[in-house]
C-alpha positions in Angstrom: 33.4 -0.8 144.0 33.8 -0.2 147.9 33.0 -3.3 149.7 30.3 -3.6 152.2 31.0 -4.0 156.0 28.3 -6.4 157.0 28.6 -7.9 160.5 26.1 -10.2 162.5 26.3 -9.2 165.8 24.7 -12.4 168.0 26.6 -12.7 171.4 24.1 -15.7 172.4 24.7 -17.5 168.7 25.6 -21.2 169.0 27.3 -23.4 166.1 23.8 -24.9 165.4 23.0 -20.8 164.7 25.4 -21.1 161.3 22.7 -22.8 159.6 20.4 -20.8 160.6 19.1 -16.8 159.3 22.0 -16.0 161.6 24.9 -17.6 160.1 23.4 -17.9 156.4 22.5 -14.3 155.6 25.8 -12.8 156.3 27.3 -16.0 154.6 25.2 -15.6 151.3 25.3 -12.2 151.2 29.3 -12.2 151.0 29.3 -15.0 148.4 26.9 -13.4 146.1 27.9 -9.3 146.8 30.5 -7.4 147.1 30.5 -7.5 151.0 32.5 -8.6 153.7 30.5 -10.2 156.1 31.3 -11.5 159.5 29.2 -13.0 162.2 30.2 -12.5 166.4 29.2 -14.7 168.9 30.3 -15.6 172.6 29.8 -19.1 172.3 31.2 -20.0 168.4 34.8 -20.6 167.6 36.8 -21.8 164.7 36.8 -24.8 166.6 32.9 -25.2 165.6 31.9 -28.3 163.7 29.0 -26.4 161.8 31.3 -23.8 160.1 31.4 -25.8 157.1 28.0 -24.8 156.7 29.6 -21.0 156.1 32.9 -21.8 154.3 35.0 -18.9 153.8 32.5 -16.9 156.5 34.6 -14.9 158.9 33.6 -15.9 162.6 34.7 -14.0 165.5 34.4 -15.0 169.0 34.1 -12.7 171.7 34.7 -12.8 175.4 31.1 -13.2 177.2 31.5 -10.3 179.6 28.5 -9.8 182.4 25.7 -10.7 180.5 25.0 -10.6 176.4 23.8 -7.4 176.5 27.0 -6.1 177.5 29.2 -8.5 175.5 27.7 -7.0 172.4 27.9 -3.4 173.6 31.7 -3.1 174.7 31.6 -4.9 170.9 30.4 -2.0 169.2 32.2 0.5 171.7 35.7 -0.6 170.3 34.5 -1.6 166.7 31.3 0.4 165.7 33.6 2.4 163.4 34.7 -0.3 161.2 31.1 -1.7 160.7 28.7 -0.2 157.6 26.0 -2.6 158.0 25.0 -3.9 161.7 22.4 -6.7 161.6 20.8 -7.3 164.9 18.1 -9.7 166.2 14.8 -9.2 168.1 13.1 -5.5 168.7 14.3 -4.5 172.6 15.9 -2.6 175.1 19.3 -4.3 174.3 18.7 -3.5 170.3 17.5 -0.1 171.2 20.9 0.8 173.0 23.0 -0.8 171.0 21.5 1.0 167.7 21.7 4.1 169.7 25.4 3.8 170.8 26.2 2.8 167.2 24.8 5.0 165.4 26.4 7.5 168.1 30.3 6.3 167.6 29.6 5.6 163.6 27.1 8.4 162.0 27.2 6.8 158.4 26.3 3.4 159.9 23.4 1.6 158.8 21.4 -1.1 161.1 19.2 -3.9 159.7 17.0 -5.4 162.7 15.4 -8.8 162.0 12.8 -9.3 164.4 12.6 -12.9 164.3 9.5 -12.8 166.7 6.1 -15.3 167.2 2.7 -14.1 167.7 3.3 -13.9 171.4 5.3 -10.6 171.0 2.4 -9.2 168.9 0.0 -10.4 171.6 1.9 -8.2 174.2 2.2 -5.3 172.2 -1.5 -5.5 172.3 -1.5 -5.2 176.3 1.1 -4.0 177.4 1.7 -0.1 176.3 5.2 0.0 177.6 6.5 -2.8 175.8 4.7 -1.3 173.0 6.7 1.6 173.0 10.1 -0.1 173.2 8.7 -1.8 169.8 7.8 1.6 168.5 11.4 3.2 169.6 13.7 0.1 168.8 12.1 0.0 165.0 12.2 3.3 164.0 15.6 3.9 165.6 17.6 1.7 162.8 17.1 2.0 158.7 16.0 -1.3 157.7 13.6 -3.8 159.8 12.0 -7.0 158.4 9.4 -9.6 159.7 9.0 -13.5 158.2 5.8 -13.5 157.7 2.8 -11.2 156.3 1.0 -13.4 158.9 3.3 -11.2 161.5 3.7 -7.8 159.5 -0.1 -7.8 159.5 -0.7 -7.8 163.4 2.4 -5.7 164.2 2.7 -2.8 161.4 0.5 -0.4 163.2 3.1 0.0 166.4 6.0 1.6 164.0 6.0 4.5 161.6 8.9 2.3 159.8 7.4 -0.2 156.8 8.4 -3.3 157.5 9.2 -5.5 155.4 8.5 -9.1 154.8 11.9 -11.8 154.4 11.5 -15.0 155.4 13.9 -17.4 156.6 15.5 -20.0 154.3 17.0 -23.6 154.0 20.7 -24.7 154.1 20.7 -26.6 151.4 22.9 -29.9 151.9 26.3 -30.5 149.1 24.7 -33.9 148.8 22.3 -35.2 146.5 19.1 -36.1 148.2 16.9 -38.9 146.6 13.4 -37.3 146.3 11.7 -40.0 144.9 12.7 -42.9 146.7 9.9 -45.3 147.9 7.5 -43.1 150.8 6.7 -44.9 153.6 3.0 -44.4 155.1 4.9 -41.9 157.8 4.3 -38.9 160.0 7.2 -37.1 160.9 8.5 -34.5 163.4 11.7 -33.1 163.8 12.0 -31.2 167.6 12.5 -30.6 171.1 10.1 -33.1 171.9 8.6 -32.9 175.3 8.5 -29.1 175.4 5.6 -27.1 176.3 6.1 -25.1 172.4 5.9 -28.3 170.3 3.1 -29.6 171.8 4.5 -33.4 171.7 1.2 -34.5 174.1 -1.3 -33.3 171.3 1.1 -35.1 168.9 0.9 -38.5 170.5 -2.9 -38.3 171.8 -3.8 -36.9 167.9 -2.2 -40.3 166.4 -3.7 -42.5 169.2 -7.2 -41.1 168.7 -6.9 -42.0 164.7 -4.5 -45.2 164.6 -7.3 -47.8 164.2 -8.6 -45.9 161.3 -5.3 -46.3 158.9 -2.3 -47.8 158.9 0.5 -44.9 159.2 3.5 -44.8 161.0 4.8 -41.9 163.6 8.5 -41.1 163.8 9.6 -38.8 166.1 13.4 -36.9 166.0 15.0 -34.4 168.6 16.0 -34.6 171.9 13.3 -35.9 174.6 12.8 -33.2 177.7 13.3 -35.6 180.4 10.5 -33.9 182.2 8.4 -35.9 179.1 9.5 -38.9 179.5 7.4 -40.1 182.7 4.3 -39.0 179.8 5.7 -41.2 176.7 5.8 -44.3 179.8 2.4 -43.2 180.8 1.8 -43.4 176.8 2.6 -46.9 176.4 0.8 -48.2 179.1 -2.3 -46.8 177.9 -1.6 -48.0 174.1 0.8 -50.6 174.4 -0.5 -51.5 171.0 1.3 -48.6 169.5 4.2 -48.9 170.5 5.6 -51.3 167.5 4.3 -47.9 165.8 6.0 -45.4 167.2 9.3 -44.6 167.2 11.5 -42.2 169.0 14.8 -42.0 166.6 16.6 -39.4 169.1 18.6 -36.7 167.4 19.8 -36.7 164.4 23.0 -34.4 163.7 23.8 -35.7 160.6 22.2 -33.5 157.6 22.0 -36.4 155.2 20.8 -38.8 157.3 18.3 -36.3 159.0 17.2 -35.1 155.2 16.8 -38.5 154.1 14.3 -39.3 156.9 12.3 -36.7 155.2 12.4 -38.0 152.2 10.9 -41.6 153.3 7.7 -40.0 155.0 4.9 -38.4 153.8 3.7 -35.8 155.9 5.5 -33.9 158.5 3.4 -32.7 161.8 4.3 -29.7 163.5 1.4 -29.3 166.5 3.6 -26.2 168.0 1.9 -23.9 170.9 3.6 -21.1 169.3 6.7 -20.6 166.9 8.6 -17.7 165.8 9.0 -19.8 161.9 9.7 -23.6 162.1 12.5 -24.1 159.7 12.1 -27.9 159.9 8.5 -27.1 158.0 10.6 -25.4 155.1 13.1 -28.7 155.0 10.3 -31.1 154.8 8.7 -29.1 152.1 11.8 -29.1 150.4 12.2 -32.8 150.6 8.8 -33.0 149.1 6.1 -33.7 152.5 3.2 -32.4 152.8 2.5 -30.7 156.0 0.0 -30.4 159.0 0.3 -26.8 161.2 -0.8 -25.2 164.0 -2.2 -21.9 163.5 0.1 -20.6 165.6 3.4 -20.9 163.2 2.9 -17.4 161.7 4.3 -18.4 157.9 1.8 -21.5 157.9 0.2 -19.9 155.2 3.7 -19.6 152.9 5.0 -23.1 154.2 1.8 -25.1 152.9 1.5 -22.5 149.6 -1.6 -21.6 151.0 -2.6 -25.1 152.4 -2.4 -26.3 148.6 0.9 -28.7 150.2 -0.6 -29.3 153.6 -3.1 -28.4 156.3 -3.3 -25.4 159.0 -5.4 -26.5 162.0 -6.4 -25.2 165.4 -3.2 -25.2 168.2 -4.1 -27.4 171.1 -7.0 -29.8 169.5 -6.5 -33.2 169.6 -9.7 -33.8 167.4 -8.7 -30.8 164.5 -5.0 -33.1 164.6 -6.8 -36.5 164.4 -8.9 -35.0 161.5 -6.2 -33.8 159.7 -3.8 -37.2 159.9 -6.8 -38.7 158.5 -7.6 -36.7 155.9 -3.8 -36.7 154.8 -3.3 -40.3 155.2 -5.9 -40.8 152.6 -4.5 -38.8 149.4 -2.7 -40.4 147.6 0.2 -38.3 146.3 1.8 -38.6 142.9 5.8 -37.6 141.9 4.4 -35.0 140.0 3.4 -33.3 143.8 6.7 -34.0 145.3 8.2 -32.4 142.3 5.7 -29.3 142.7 6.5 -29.6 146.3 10.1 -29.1 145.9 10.4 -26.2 143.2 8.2 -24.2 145.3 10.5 -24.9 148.4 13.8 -24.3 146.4 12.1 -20.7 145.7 10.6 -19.5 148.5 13.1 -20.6 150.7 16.2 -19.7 149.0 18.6 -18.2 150.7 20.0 -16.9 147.4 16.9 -15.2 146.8 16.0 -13.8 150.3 19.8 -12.6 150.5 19.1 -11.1 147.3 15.9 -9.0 148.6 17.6 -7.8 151.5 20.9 -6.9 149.5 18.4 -4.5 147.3 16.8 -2.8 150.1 20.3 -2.1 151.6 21.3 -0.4 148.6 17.8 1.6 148.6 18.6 2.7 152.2 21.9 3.7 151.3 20.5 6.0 148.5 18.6 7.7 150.6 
C-alpha cells in the first residue's frame, strides 16, 4: 500500500504546539496509518524539549524568511510536489494562496484546513462581507475543512458551499500513571495566561470573593501572571486580605505530571474566558475527573461538560452567574463513581486515536472522489 504524504505546515508553531492538534494529528495519524507525516515550523528544532511528546514524528525547521506567510510559501514553492496531504490552520488570505499555489505546482494534492477559530471570527463574518468572502473562497478552495465544535459549525456553515465537518481537539495523554482517586481537596482550579484580557482572571477572583464566606473552598491559580495584572492581584489583597491564606498563585507549571496531578487534587476547574477558540486545559481536567464551570463563550462547552451533566456553562463577564455557580458546585458532593464517569467520557471524546481516526476516513473518502 502507497504511503501517505501528510505534512503540517505551521511556520509560527512553537515546541509547546507538539502537544497540541498541531503536533499530535500528524503524530497519531503516522503511528496508526500508513502515512508519513511531518510537521514544519520556523521556530521548532530537534533541539526542542517537547518532541518527546511526538517520538518518531519528523520535524522540520525552516528558515523564517520576511514574515510567516512567506516562510510557508517559498515552503511549498520548492516542496509542494512531494506533499499528498497539506494540513493548514485558520481560513485566510495566507491559507487561500498557499492552497492556490499548491494545488497549482501539485494537481493531485489534497489540502485539509483546520479552522481552529472562536466565535469572534463567526461574529465578523456576520459584519463584515469582505472577510466573509475570504471565508467563502479559502473553504471551498481546499478538499477537506473541519470545525471543533457543532457550537462553531452551526453559526458559520452558511458562508461555504463546502460541509464542514466537526473534529475536535484532543488530549496528550501522559506515559505516567495518574492517580484519579487520590483524596480531592475542596479546590477550584485554573490553568492559564492569567491576567489576560481572554481568561478573564478579574471575574475569576471578584467571582470567589463575592462567595468565600459562604463555603470553605480553596482557589489555585497556574500559568504565567501578565505583569500588566499584577498591580490588580496587589489591589486584590488589600481589599480581601482575608483571602489571601486562600489563594494561591502556583506560577507555571511545565512539568506534565506535576501539572496533571494538580488536577487530580481539585474538584472543579474554572475557565471564566472572554472568548476561546477550544480550551484544551477544560478537556485535561475532565480527563483527570473535575467537574467544570464555563463561559458561554468557549464554543465546545457543550461537549466538554457532556452537556453540563459534568459541569456548568454560565454567562461570560458575570461576576454574580460565576459566584452562583462556585456555590452551587461547592455543594455536591461527588462520588468515585463520577470521576470514573468523568474520565471514560474524556478518554473518548478526546482521544486523539479516535479524532485521528475520523479525519484519516474522510481523507480516504476525499481521495475516492
Amino acid at each position: 500500500m502507497k504511503r501517505i504524504r501528510f505534512l503540517t505546515l505551521h511556520p509560527a508553531g512553537t515546541d509547546v504546539d507538539l502537544t497540541k492538534d498541531e503536533g499530535q494529528i500528524p503524530y497519531t495519524l503516522c503511528s496508526n496509518y500508513p502515512i508519513d507525516a511531518k510537521i514544519v515550523s520556523c521556530h521548532i528544532n530537534n533541539e526542542t524539549a517537547n518532541l518527546n511528546a511526538v517520538p518518531g514524528l519528523i520535524v522540520e525547521h525552516i528558515p523564517y524568511i520576511i514574515n510567516n506567510a512567506v516562510s510557508g510559501l517559498l515552503y511549498l514553492i520548492l516542496n509542494s510536489k512531494k506533499i499528498d496531504w497539506l494540513n493548514i490552520y485558520f481560513a485566510g488570505r495566507q491559507a487561500y494562496i498557499w492552497t492556490k499555489v499548491f494545488k497549482k505546482l501539485n494537481h493531485k494534492g489534497k489540502v485539509y484546513l483546520k479552522l481552529d477559530m472562536d466565535f469572534r471570527s463567526s461574529d465578523l463574518y456576520d459584519k463584515n462581507k469582505r472577510e466573509k468572502n475570504i471565508f467563502s473562497k479559502c473553504t471551498e478552495a481546499v478538499d477537506l475543512v473541519s470545525v471543533e465544535s457543532e457550537a462553531l459549525k452551526n453559526r458559520i456553515q452558511k458562508y461555504t458551499s463546502k460541509e464542514i465537518i466537526v473534529i475536535g481537539n484532543g488530549i496528550s495523554k501522559p506515559k505516567f500513571y495518574t492517580n484519579i482517586k487520590q483524596p480531592r481537596e475542596n479546590t477550584f482550579l485554573t490553568v492559564a495566561r492569567l491576567g489576560t484580557k481572554q481568561k478573564a482572571t478579574d471575574i475569576l477572583l471578584q467571582g470567589f470573593a463575592k462567595t468565600a464566606d459562604m463555603h470553605n473552598w480553596n482557589l489555585k491559580l497556574i500559568g504565567t501572571i501578565d505583569d500588566n495584572f499584577r498591580k490588580y492581584i496587589t489591589s486584590f489583597f488589600v481589599q480581601y486580605p482575608n483571602l489571601k491564606e486562600r489563594i494561591q498563585f502556583l506560577g507555571s507549571i511545565n512539568d506534565r505530571e506535576r501539572l496533571y496531578n494538580e488536577y487530580c487534587k481539585a474538584k472543579v476547574f474554572v475557565l471564566p474566558s472572554r472568548w476561546e477558540s477550544y480550551g484544551i486545559s477544560c478537556a485535561e481536567a475532565v480527563s483527570c475527573g473535575c467537574r467544570l464551570i464555563l463561559t458561554n463563550t468557549i464554543p465546545p462547552a457543550k461537549e466538554m461538560t457532556n452537556g453540563e451533566k459534568f459541569g456548568k456553562i454560565i454567562e461570560v463577564n458575570s461576576v454574580e452567574a460565576l459566584g452562583e455557580a462556585l456555590l452551587k458546585e461547592s455543594s455536591l458532593q461527588v462520588t468515585y463513581d463520577d470521576i470514573d464517569e468523568m474520565v471514560n467520557y474524556a478518554n473518548i471524546r478526546f482521544s486523539w486515536d479516535e479524532i485521528c481516526g475520523k479525519i484519516y476516513k474522510n481523507m480516504k473518502s476525499e481521495e475516492s472522489l
